[in-house]
ChimeraX commands (.cxc) that place a marker at each C-alpha (Angstrom):
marker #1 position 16.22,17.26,23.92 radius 0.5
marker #1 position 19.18,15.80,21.68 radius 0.5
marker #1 position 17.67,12.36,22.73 radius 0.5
marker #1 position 14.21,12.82,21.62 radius 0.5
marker #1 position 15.42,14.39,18.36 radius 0.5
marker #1 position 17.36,11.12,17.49 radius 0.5
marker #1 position 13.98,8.87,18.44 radius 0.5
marker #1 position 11.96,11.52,16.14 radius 0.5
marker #1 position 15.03,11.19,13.36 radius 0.5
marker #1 position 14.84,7.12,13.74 radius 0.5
marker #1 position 11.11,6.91,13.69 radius 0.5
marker #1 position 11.04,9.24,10.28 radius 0.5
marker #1 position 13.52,6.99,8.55 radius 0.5
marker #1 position 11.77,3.79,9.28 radius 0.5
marker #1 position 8.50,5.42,8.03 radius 0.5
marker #1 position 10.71,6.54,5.12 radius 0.5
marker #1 position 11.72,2.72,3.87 radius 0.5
marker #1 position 8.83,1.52,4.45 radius 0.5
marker #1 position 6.89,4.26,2.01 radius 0.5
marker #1 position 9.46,2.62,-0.08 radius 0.5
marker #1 position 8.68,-1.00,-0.05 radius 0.5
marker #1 position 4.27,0.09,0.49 radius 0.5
marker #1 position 5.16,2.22,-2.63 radius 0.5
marker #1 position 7.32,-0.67,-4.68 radius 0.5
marker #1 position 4.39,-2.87,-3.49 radius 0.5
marker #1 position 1.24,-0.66,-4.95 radius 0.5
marker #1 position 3.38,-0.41,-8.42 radius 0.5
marker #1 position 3.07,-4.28,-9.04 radius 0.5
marker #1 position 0.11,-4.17,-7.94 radius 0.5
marker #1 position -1.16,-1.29,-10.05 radius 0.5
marker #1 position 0.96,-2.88,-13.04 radius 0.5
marker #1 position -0.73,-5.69,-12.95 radius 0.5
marker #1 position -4.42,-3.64,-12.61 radius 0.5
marker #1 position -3.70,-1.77,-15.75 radius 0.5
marker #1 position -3.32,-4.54,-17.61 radius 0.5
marker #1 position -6.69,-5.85,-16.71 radius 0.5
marker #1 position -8.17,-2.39,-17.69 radius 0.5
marker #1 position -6.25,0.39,-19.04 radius 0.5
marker #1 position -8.36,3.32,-17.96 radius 0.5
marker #1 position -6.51,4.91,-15.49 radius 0.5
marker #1 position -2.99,5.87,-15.15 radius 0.5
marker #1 position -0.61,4.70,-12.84 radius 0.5
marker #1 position -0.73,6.33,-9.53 radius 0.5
marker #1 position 1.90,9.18,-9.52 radius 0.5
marker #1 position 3.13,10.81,-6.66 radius 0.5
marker #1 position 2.74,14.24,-5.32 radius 0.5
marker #1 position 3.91,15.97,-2.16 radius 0.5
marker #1 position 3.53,15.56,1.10 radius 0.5
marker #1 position 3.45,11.68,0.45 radius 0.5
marker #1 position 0.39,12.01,-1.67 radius 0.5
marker #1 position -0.47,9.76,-4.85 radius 0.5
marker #1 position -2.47,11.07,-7.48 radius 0.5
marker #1 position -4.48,8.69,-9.55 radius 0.5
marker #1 position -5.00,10.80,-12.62 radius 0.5
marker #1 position -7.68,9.60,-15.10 radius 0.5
marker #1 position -6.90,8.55,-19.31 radius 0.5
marker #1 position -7.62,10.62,-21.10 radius 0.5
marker #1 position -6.77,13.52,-18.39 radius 0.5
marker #1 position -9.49,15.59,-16.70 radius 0.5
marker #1 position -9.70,18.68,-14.95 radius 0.5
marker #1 position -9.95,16.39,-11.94 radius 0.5
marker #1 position -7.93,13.29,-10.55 radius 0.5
marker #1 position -9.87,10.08,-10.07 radius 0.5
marker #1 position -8.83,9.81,-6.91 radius 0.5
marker #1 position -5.66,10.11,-4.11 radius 0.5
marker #1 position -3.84,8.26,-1.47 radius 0.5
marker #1 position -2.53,9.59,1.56 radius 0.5
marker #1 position -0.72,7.26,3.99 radius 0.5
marker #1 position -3.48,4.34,4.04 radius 0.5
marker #1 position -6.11,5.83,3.56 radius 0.5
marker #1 position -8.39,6.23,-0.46 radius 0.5
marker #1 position -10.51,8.85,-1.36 radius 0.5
marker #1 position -12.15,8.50,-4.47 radius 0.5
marker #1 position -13.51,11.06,-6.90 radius 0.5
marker #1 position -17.37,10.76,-7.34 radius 0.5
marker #1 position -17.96,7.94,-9.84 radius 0.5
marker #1 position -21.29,7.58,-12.53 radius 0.5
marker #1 position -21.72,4.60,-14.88 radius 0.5
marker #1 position -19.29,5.93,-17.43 radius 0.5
marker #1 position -17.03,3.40,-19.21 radius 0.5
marker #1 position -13.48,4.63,-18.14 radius 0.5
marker #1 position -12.46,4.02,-21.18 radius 0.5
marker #1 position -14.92,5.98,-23.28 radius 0.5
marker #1 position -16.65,7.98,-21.32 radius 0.5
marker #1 position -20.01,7.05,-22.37 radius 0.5
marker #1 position -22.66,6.77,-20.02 radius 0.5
marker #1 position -24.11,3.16,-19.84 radius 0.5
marker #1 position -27.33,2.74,-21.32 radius 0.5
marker #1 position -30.47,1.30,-19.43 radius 0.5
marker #1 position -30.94,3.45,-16.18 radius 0.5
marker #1 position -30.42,3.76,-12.62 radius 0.5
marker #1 position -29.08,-0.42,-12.16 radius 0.5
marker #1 position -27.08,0.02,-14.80 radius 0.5
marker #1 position -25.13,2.99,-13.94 radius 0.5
marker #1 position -25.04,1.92,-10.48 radius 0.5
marker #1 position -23.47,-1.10,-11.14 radius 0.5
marker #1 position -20.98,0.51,-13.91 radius 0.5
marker #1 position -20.44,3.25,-10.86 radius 0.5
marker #1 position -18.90,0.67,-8.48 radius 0.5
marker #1 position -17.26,-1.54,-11.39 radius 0.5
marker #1 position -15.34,2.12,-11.85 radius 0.5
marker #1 position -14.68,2.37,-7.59 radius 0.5
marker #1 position -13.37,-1.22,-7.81 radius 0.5
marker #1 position -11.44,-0.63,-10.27 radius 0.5
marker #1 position -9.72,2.92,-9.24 radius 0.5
marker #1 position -9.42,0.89,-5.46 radius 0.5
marker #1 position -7.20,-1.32,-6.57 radius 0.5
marker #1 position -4.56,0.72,-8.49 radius 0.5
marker #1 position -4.74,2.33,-5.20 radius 0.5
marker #1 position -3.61,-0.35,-3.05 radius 0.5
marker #1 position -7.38,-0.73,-1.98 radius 0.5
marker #1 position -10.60,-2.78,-2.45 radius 0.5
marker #1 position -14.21,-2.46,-2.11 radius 0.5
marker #1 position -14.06,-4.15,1.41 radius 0.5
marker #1 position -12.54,-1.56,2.83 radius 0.5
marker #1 position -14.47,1.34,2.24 radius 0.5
marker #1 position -15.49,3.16,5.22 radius 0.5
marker #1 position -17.52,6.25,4.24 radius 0.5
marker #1 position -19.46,6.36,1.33 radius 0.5
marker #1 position -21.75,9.16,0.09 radius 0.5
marker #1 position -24.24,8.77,-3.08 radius 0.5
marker #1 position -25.89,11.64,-5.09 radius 0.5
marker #1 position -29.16,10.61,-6.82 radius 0.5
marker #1 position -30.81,12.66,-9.40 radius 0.5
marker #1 position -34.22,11.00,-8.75 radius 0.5
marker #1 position -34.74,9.77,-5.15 radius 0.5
marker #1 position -37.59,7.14,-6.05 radius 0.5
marker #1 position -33.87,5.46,-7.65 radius 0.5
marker #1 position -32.97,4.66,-4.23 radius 0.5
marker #1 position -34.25,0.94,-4.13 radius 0.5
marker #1 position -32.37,-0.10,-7.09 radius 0.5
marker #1 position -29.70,1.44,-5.81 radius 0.5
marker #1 position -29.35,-0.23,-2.47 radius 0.5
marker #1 position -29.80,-3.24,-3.95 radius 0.5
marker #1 position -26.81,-3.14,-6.35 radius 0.5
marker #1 position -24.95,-1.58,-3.15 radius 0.5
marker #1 position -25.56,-4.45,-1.46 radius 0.5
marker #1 position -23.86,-6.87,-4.12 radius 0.5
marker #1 position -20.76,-4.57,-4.12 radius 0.5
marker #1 position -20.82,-3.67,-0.34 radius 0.5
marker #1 position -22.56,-6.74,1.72 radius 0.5
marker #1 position -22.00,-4.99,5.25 radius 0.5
marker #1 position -23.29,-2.01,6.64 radius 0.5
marker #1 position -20.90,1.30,6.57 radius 0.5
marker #1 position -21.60,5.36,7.49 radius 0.5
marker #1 position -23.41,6.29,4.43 radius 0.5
marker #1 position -24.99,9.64,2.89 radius 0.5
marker #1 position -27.54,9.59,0.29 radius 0.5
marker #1 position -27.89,12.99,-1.33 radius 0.5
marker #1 position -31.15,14.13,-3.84 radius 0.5
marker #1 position -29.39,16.21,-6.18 radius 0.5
marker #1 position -31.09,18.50,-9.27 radius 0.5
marker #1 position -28.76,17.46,-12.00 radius 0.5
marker #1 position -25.15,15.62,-12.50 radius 0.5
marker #1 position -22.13,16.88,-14.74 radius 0.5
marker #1 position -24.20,15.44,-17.87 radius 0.5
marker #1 position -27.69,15.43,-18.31 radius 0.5
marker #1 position -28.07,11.79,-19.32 radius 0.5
marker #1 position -26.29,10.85,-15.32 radius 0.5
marker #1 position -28.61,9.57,-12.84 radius 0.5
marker #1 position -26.28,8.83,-10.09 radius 0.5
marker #1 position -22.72,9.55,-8.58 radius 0.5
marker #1 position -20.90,7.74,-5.68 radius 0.5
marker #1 position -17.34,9.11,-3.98 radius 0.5
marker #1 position -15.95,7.15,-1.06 radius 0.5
marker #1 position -13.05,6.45,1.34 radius 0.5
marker #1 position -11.17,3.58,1.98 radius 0.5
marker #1 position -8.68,2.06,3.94 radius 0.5
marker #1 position -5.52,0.81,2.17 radius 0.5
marker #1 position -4.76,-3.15,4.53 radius 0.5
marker #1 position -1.19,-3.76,5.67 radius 0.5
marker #1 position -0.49,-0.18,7.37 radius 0.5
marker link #1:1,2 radius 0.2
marker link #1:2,3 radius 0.2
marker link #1:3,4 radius 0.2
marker link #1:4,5 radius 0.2
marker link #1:5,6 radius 0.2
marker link #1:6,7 radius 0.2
marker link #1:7,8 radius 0.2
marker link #1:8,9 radius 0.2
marker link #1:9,10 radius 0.2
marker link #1:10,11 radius 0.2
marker link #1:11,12 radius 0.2
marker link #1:12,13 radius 0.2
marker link #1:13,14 radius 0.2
marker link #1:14,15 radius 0.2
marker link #1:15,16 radius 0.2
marker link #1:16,17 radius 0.2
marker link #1:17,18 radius 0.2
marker link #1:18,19 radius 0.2
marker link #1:19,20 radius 0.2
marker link #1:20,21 radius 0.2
marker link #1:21,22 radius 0.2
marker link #1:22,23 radius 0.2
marker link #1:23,24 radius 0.2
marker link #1:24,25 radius 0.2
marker link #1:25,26 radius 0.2
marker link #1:26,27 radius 0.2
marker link #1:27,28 radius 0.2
marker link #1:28,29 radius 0.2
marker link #1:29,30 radius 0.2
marker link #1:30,31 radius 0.2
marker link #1:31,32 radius 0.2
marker link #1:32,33 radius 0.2
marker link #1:33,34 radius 0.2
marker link #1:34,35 radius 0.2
marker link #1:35,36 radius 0.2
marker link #1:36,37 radius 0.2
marker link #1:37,38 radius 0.2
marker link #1:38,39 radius 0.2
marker link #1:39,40 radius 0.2
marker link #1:40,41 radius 0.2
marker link #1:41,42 radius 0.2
marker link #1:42,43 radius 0.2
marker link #1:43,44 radius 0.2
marker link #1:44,45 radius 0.2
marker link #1:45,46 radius 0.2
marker link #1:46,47 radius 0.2
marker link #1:47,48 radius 0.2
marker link #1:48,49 radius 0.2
marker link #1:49,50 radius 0.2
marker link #1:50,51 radius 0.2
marker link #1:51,52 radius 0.2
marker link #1:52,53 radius 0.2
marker link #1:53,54 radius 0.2
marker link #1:54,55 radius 0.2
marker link #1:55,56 radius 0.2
marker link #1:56,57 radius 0.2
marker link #1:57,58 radius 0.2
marker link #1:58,59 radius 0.2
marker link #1:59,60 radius 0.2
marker link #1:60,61 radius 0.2
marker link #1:61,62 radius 0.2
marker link #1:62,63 radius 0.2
marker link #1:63,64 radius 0.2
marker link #1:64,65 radius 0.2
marker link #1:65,66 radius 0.2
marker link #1:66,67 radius 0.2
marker link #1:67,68 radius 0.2
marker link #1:68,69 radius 0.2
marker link #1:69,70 radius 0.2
marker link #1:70,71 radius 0.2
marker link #1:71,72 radius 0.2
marker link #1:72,73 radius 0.2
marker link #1:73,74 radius 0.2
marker link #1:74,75 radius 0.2
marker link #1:75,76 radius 0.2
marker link #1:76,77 radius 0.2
marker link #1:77,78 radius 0.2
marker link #1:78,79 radius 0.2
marker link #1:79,80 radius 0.2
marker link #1:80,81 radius 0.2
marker link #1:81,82 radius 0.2
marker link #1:82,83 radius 0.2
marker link #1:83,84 radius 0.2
marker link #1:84,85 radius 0.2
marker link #1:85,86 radius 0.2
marker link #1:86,87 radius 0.2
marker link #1:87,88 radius 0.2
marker link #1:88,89 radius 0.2
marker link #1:89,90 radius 0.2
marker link #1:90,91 radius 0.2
marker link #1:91,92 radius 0.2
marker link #1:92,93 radius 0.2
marker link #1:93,94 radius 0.2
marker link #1:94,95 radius 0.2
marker link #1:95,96 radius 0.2
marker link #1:96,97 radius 0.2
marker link #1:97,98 radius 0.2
marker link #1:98,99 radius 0.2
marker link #1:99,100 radius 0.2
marker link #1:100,101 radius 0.2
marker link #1:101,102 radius 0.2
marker link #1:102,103 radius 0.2
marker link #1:103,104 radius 0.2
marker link #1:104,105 radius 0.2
marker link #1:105,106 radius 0.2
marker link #1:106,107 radius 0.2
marker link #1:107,108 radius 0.2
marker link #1:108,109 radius 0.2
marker link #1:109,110 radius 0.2
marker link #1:110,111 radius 0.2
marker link #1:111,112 radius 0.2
marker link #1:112,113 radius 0.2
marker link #1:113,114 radius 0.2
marker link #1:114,115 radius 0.2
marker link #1:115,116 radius 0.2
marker link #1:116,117 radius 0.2
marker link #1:117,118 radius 0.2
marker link #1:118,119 radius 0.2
marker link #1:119,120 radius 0.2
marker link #1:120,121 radius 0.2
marker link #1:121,122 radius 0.2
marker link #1:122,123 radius 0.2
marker link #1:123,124 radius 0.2
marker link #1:124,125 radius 0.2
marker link #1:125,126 radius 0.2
marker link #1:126,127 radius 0.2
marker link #1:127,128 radius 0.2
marker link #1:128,129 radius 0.2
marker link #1:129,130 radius 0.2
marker link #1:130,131 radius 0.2
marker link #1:131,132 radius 0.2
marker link #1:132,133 radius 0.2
marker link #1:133,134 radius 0.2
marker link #1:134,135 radius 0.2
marker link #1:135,136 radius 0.2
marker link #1:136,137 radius 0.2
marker link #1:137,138 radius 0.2
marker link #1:138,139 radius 0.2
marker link #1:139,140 radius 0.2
marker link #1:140,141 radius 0.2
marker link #1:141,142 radius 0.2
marker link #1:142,143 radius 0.2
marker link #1:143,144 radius 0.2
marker link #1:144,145 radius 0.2
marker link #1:145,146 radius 0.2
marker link #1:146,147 radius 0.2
marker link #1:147,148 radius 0.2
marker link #1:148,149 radius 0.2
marker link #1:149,150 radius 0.2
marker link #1:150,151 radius 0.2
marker link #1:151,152 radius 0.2
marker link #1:152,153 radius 0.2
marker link #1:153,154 radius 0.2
marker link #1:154,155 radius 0.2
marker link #1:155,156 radius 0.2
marker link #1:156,157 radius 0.2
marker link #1:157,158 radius 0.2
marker link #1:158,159 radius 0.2
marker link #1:159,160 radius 0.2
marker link #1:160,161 radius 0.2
marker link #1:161,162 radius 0.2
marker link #1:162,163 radius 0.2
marker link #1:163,164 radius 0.2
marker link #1:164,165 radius 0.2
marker link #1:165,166 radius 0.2
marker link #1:166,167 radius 0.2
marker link #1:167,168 radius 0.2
marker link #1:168,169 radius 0.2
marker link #1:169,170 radius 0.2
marker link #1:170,171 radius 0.2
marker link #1:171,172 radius 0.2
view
């Protein structure tokens, strides 16, 4: 019993310093993200070993959170992070602004667009779906587990289109 206490205690430090160096490791990274695009804060952790990435200006929701190595993202629209307009021109548009924004959060997550694993998309007008896949397909080349949801409306009217999805973080 004392024995396999000790192994437990060793293994729990070891994941300790290395949530240390991961965690010293996403700050550069998400230092040098914010200076590319200053829309989101810098991940901030929570507890239990979670990491918040809270939006700027703040929301009533995070953007997003990290737990151990894996990303899941709030649902994003074509809205400029920055000011919250919705991008003009329709469903390609938005759709490409929408995974611009999931880039974007990714990385200040540790994360990238290859390695999302799950990805679910709410459409306001199904007949968008076309255009949609094929801006997917720039974004995401490779076939993943995918939902594609026909939805009445979005949190504003003028939103056509909102994607969430979960990622792996590499290196873990």
């Amino acid at each position: 019993m004392l024995r396999e206490s000790n192994v437990l205690s060793s293994i729990r430090d070891r994941l300790a310093r290395r949530g240390l160096l991961i965690g010293t490791a996403v700050s550069g990274v998400v230092a040098l993200a914010a200076g590319v695009r200053g829309a989101a804060a810098q991940p901030t952790p929570g507890p239990g070993g979670i990491e918040w990435l809270d939006y700027t200006p703040p929301r009533r929701y995070a953007a997003g959170a990290r737990f151990g190595n894996v990303v899941y993202l709030a649902g994003e629209t074509g809205q400029d992070l920055t000011t919250g307009k919705t991008v003009e021109g329709g469903i390609g548009p938005q759709t490409q602004l929408a995974f611009e924004n999931i880039r974007h959060n990714l990385r200040l997550l540790g994360s990238d667009l290859q390695y999302v694993f799950r990805i679910t998309t709410y459409l306001v007008n199904m007949s968008d779906i076309s255009v949609y896949a094929q801006t997917r397909a720039r974004f995401l080349p490779r076939a993943i587990p995918a939902t594609t949801v026909a939805v009445s409306a979005l949190a504003f009217p003028e939103l056509l289109i909102e994607i969430e999805v979960t990622a792996a973080v590499p290196g873990r």
